[in-house]
C-alpha positions in Angstrom: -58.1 23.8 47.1 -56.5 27.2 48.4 -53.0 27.5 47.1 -50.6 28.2 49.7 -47.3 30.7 48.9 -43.9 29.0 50.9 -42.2 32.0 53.0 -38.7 32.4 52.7 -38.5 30.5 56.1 -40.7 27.6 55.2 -38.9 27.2 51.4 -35.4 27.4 53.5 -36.7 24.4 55.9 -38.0 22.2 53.1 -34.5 22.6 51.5 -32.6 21.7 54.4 -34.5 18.8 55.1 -34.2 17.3 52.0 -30.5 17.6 51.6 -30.5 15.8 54.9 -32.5 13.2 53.9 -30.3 12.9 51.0 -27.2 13.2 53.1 -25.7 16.0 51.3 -24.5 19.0 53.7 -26.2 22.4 52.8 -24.0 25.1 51.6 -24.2 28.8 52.4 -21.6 30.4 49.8 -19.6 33.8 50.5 -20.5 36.6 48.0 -17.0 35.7 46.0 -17.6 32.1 46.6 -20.7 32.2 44.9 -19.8 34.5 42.2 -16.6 32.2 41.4 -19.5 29.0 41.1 -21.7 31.0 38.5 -18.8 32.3 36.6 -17.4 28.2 36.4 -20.9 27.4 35.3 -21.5 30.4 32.8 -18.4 29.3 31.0 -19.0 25.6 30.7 -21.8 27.1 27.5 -24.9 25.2 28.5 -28.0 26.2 26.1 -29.4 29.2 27.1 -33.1 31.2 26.8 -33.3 34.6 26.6 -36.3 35.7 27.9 -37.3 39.0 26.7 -40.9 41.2 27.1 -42.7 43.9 25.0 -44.1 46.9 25.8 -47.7 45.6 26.4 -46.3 42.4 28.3 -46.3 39.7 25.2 -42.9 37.9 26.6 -41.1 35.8 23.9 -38.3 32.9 24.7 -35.2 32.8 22.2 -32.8 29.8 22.5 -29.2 31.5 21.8 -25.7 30.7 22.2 -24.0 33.1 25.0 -20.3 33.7 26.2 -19.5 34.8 29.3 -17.3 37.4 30.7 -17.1 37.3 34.5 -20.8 37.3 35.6 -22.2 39.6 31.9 -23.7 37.4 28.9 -23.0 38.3 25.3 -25.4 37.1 22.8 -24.8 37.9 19.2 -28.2 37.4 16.7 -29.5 38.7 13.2 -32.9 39.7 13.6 -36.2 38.5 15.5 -38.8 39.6 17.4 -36.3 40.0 20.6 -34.9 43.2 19.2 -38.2 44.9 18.8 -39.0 43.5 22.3 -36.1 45.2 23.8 -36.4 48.9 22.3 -39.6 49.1 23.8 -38.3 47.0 27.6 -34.2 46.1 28.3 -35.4 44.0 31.3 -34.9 40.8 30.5 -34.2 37.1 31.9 -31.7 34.1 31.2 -32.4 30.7 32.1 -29.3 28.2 31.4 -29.4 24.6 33.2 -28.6 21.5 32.8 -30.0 17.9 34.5 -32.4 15.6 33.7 -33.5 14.8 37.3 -34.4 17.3 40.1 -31.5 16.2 41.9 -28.7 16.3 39.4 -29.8 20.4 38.3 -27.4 22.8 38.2 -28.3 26.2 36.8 -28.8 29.7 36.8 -31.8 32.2 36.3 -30.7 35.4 35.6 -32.6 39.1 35.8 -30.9 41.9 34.1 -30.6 45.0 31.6 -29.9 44.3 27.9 -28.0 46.8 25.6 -28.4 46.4 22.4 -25.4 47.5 19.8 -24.6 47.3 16.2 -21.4 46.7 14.4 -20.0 50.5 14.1 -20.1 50.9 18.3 -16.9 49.9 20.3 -18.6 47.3 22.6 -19.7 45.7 19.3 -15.9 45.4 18.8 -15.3 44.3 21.9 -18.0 41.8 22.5 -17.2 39.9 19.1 -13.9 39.2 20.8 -15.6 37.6 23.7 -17.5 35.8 21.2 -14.3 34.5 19.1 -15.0 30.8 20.7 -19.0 30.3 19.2 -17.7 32.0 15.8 -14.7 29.8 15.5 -17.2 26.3 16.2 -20.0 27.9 13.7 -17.2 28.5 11.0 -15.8 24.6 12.1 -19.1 23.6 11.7 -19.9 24.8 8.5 -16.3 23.9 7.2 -15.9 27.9 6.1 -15.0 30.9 7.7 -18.1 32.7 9.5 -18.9 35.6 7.8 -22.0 37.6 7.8 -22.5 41.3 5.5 -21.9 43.9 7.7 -25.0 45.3 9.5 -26.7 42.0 10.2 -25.4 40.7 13.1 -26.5 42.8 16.5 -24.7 42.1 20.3 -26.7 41.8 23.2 -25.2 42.8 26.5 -26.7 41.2 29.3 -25.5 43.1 32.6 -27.0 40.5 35.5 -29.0 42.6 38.5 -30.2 39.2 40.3 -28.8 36.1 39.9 -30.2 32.8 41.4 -28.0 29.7 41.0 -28.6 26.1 41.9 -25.9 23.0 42.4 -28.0 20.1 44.3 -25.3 17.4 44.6 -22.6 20.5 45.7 -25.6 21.2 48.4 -26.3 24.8 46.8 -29.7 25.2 46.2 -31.5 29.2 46.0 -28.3 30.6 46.4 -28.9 34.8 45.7 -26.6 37.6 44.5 -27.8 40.7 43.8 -26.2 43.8 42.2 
């Protein structure tokens, strides 16, 4: 059986009939509108994959904790195959969502640029800060203060190019921002 690609049009149409099916009024969010829903969702700290790629296209998942900071991800890590992966390619993806059902999904997928630094560089510095909240429930978790030797830990930067963001029951569905 021949696959057959939706347009834009035709995935548009399938979406609006369904959320009138369902009785839920479509919505069509402002730039800041839509921003303002991602950054509410980015800060509730659903899991999140980090999607990253190597030089001759092997890609590899990681399951990280994030913290937002307007609309850029911070991920903090010790080691793994992500870091070689993103010397040799910075483009990466984020997936975070949440719902069991189809209907009940809200989420984000996320293309952008990842900087990596270590501990001596300023945004290190400044990215740990943003991070204070997943440091302080690691260290309340392990019923000690979180402390790791200096040079382990690295900060990932995720600077979003394309966002897509989903909120069925709120009648978003496909909404796009773009750098």
């Amino acid at each position: 059986m021949a696959v057959h690609e939706l347009t834009p049009e035709e995935r548009e149409q399938m979406i609006n009939k369904a959320y009138e099916k369902m009785n839920i009024k479509r919505r069509h969010l402002s730039r800041e509108e839509l921003e303002a829903e991602i950054i509410d969702y980015l800060s509730k700290k659903q899991p999140c994959s980090l999607a990253t790629c190597s030089a001759d296209a092997v890609p590899r998942i990681s399951v990280v904790d994030y913290v937002n900071e307007g609309l850029t991800i911070y991920i903090i890590s010790e080691g793994g195959d992500k870091f070689k992966n993103l010397k040799e390619n910075n483009k990466v993806a984020v997936g975070i969502g949440t719902g069991a059902q189809a209907l009940k999904t809200r989420g984000v997928n996320i293309w952008g640029i990842a900087e990596v630094f270590t501990d001596d560089a300023p945004e290190f510095e400044h990215g740990m800060k943003v991070l204070e909240p997943v440091l302080k429930e690691m260290a309340d978790a392990m019923g000690v203060p979180f402390q790791v030797p200096k040079g382990v830990l690295r900060l990932i930067r995720v600077t979003p190019t394309k966002i897509v963001y989903h909120h069925t029951m709120k009648g978003i569905k496909h909404a796009l921002w773009e750098k």
